[in-house]
Steps between C-alpha positions, in 0.01 A plus 500: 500500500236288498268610275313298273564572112114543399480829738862639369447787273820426285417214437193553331650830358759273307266268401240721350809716355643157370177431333422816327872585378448151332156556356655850343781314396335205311237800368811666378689232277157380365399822419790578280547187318153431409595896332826434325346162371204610351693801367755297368244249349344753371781697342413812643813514772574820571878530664333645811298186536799233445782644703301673768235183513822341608653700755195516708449144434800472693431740770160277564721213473695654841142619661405134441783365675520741755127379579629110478773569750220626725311256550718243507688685793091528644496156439843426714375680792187339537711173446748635759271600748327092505854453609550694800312330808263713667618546890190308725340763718670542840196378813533703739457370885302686753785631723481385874587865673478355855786250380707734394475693822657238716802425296579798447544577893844559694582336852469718709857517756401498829851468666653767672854687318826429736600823682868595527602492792862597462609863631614724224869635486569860644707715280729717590444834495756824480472775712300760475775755473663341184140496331489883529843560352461288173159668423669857564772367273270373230328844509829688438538254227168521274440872273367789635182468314380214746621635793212591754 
């Protein structure tokens, strides 16, 4: 993978996600206590105000972490990635096909093979006579089916 962080789309997704889940967040817990104080200043707290005011002051408090971790893990990749050497680009040399050609030839063997020379043992053979009577018996032998 080597693919520069500025054209990865997740990393600008978690950036700009990052960024806005912290603006909401920080929107969220200044929203509500600017609210519950000038509503408790003011003596005109309503129960809805105080103990609602402060569960969503701590649901913005989560968004507005959530957003921190973000971009400090946006932040660690783009500190990461200064890290990791980029690999030099490979040059490429003109190849020499000619070269190539001539190592890549066989000897060719010009030298005769040896001949044999040596006569080749007669077997023995059994009369014709005896050949004839072990068929006939081997035919008596195999299941009518086969027979001819």
């Amino acid at each position: 993978m080597n693919k520069s962080l500025s054209r990865s789309l997740g990393f600008w997704l978690l950036l700009v996600v990052s960024l806005a889940a912290t603006a909401v967040g920080g929107w969220l817990i200044s929203g509500q206590i600017a609210t519950m104080t000038t509503t408790l200043l003011d003596g005109t707290a309503t129960g809805i105000e105080v103990y609602v005011g402060q569960s969503l002051v701590v649901v913005g408090a989560g968004v507005l972490a959530a957003g921190i971790v973000g971009i400090l893990l946006t932040l660690g990749l783009v500190a990461a990635r200064s890290l990791v050497p980029t690999p030099a680009p490979a040059v490429a040399e003109a190849i020499d096909w000619a070269a190539e050609a001539e190592e890549n030839r066989a000897p060719v063997d010009t030298t005769p093979a040896p001949v044999d020379t040596t006569p080749a043992p007669v077997a023995e053979t059994a009369p014709e006579s005896d050949v004839v009577a072990d068929t006939a018996e081997k035919a008596d032998d195999a299941p009518s089916v086969t027979r001819n």
